[in-house]
C-alpha positions as CSV (number, residue, x, y, z in Angstrom):
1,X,-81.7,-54.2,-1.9
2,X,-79.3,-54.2,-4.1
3,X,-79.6,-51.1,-5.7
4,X,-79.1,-50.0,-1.9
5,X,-76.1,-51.4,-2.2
6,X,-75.0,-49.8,-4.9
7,X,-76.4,-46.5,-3.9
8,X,-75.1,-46.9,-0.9
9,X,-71.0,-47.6,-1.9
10,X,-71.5,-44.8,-4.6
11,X,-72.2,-42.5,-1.3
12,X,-69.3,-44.1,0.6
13,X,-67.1,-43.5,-2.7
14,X,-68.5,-40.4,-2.3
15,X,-67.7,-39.4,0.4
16,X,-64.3,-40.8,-0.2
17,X,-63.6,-38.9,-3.1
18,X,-64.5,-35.9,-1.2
19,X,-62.5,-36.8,1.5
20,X,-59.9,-37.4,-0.7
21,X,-60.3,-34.4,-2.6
22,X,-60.4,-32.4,1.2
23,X,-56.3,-34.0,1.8
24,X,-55.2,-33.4,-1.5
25,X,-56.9,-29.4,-1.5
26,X,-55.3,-29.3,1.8
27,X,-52.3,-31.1,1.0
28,X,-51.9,-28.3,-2.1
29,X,-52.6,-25.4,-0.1
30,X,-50.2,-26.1,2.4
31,X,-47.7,-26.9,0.2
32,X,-48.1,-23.5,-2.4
33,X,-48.3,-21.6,1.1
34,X,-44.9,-23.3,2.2
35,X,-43.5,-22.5,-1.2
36,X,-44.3,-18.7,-0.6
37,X,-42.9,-18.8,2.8
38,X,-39.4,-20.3,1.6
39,X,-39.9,-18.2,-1.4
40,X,-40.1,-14.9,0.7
41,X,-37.8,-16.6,3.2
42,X,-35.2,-16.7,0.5
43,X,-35.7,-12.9,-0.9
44,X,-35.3,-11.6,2.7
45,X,-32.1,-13.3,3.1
46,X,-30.7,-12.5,-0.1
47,X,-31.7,-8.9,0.9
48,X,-30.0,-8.9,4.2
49,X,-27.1,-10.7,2.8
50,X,-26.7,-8.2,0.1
51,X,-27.1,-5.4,2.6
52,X,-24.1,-6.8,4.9
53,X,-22.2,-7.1,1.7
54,X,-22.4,-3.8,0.9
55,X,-21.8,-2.3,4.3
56,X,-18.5,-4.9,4.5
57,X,-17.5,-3.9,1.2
58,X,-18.2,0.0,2.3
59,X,-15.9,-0.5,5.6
60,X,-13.2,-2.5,3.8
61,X,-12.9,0.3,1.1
62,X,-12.6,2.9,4.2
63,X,-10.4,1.2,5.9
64,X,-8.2,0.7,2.6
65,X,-8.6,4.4,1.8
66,X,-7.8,5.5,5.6
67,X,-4.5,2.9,5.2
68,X,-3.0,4.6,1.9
69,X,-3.5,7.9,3.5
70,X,-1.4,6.4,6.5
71,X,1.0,5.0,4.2
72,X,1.1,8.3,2.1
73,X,1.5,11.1,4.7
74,X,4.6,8.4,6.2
75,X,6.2,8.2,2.6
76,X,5.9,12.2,2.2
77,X,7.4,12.3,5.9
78,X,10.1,10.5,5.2
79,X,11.3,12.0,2.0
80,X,11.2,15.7,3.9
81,X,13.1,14.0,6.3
82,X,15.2,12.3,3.8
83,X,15.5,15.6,2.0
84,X,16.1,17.8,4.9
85,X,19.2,15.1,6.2
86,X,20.7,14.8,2.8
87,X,20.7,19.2,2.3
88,X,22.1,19.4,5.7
89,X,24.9,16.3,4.7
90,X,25.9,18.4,1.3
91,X,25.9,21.6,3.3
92,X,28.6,20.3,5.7
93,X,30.6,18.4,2.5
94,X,30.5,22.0,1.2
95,X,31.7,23.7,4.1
96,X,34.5,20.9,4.8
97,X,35.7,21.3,1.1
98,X,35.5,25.0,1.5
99,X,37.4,25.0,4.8
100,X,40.1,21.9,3.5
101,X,41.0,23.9,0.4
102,X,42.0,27.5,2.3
103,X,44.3,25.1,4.7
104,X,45.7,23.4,1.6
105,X,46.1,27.1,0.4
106,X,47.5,28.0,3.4
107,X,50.0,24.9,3.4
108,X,51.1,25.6,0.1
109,X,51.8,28.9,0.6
110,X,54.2,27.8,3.8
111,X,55.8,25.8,1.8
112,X,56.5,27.8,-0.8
113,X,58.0,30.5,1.7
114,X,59.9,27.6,3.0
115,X,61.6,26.6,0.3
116,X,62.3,30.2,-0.3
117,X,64.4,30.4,2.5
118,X,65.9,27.5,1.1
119,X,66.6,28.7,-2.0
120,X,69.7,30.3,-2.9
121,X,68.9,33.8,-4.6
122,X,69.0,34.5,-8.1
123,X,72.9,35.8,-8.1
124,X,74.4,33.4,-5.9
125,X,72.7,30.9,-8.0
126,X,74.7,32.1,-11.3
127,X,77.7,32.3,-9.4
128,X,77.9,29.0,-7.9
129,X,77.0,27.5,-11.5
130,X,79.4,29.7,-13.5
131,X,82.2,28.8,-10.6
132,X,81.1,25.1,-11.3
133,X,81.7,25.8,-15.2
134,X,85.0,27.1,-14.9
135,X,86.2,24.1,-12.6
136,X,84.9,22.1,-15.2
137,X,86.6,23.4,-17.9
């Protein structure tokens, strides 16, 4: 009877051990399967959040490009208009010059035909001095 015994614990260890050995195969599996999961898990998010990062990095880049080109046609706009004012300014300074000198011209010469009148001529200018001299004297 005792060598039932024994027989009969080395069965229940036995069956134990490959009870045992059933949780810790299924224990395993489901553990390397869960590792795969997460493992695929991860690559497919790093994938999508690659792909997002590339199409935000593609729209920022358009939208910066579409910007300059706003800022650059504005810039070229206002230096033609810039240009355009200041040619139309130096235009009129030229004209006002132009048309202030020919009045100074005309001035000067009203003045001068002014002062002619003025102006004792030539002989009565030599007379009065050479009647001047002789009172002197």
């Amino acid at each position: 009877m005792t060598e039932l015994l024994t027989i009969d614990r080395w069965r229940a260890r036995g069956n134990m051990g490959t009870m045992l050995e059933t949780i810790l195969t299924a224990l395993i599996t489901a553990a390397g399967a869960n590792g795969i999961f997460v493992f695929i898990l991860q690559k497919w998010f790093e994938h999508k959040c690659a792909t997002e990062l590339e199409t935000h990095r593609a729209n920022l880049k358009r939208d910066y490009d579409v910007q300059i080109e706003k800022l650059r046609s504005e810039l070229q706009v206002a230096s033609a208009e810039r240009s355009f004012r200041f040619s139309h300014v130096f235009e009129h300074t030229a004209k006002v010059i132009v048309t202030t000198y020919q009045k100074l011209l005309e001035l000067q010469t009203a003045v001068n035909n002014f002062t002619q009148l003025l102006e004792p001529s030539d002989d009565l200018h030599w007379a009065c001095h050479e009647k001047t001299d002789t009172e002197v004297v």
